[in-house]
Short mmCIF file of the C-alpha atoms (twelve columns), coordinates in Angstrom:
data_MODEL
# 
_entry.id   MODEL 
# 
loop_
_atom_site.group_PDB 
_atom_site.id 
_atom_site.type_symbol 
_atom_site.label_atom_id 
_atom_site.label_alt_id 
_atom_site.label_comp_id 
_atom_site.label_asym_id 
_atom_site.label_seq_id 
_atom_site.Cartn_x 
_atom_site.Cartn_y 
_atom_site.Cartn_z 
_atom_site.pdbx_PDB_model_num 
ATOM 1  C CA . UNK A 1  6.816   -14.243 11.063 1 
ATOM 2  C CA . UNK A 2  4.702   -16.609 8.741  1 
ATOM 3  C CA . UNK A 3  2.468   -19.097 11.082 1 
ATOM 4  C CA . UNK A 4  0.476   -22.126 10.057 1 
ATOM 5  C CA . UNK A 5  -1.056  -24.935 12.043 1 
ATOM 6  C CA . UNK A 6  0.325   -28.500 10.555 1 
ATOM 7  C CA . UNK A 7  0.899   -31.924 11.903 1 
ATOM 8  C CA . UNK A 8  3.826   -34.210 11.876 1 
ATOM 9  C CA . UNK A 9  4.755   -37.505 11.069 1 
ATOM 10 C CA . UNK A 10 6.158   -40.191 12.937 1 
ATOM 11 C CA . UNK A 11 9.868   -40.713 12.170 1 
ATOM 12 C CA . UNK A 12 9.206   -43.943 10.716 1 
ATOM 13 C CA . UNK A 13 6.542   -42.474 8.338  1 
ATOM 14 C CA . UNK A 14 8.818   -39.781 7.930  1 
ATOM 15 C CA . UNK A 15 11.312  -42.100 6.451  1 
ATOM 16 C CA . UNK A 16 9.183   -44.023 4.183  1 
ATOM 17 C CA . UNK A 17 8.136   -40.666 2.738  1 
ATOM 18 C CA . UNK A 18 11.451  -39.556 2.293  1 
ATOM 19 C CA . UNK A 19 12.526  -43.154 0.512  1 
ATOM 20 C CA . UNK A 20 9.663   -42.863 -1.742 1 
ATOM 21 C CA . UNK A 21 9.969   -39.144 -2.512 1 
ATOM 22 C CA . UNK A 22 14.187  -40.036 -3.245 1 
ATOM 23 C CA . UNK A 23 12.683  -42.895 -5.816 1 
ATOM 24 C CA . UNK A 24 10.008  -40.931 -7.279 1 
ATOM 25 C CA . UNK A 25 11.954  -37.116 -7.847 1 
ATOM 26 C CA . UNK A 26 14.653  -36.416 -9.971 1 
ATOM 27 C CA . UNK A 27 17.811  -35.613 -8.747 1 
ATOM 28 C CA . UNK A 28 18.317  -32.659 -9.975 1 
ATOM 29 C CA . UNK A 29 15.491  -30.833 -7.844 1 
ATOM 30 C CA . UNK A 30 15.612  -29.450 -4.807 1 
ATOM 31 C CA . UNK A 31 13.996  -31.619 -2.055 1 
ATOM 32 C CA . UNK A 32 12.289  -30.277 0.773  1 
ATOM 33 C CA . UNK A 33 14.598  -31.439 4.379  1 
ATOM 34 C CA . UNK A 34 12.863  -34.511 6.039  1 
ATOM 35 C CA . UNK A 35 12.889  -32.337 9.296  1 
ATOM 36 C CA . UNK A 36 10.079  -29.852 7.597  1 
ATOM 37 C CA . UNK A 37 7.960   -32.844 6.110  1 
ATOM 38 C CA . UNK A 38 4.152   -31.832 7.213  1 
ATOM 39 C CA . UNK A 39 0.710   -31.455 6.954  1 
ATOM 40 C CA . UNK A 40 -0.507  -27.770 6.847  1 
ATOM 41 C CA . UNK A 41 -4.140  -27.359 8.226  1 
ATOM 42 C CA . UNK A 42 -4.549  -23.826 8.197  1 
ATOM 43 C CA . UNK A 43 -2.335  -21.069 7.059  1 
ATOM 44 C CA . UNK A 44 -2.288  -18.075 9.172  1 
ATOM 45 C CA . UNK A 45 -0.098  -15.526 7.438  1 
ATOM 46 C CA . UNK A 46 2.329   -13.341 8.066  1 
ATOM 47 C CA . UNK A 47 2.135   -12.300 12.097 1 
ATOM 48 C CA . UNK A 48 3.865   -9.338  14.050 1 
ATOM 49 C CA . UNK A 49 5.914   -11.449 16.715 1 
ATOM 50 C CA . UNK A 50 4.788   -8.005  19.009 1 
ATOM 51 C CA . UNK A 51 1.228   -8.502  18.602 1 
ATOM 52 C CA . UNK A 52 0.009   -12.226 20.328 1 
ATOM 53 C CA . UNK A 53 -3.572  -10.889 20.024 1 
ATOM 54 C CA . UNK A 54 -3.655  -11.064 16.729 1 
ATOM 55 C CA . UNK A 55 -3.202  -15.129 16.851 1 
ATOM 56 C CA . UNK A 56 -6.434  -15.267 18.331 1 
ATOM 57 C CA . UNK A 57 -8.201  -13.162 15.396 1 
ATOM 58 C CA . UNK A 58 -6.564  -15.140 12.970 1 
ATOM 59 C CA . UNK A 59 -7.226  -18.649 14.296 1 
ATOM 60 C CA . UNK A 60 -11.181 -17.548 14.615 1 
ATOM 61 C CA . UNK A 61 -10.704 -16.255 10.862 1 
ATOM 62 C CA . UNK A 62 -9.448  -19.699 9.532  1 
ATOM 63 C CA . UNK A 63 -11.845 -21.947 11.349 1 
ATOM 64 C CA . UNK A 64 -14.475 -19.611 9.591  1 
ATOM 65 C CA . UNK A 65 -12.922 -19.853 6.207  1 
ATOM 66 C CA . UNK A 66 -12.506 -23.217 6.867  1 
ATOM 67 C CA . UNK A 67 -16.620 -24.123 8.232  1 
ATOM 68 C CA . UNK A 68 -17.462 -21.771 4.975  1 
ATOM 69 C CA . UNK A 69 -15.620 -23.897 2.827  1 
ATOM 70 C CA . UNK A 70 -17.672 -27.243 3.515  1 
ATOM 71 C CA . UNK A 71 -20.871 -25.732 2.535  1 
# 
């Protein structure tokens, strides 16, 4: 199972991206639904479903890479 940690839109923001992204894209390529419009923050990787303790490793491993990244 591939995990990440993302935020949503509200559905009205959700619709003006999707009007501006129908405008701006060609027809002829495949959009992305409205339903999985987000913002990832982190991307944890592939996780066993079996092994919960491993979420906790990987969230402390992100916020790392992510506090080693600003300086």
């Amino acid at each position: 199972m591939r995990l990440f940690i993302g935020l949503t839109f509200a559905p009205t923001t959700l619709e003006q991206i999707s009007n501006y992204r129908d405008k701006a894209i060609l027809s002829q390529s495949k959009n992305v639904a409205v339903s999985n419009f987000h913002i990832t923050l982190c991307f944890l990787g592939a996780v066993d479903k079996h092994r919960p303790h491993h979420l906790t490793y990987t969230s402390s491993t992100c916020h790392s890479a992510t506090k080693s990244e600003r300086t």
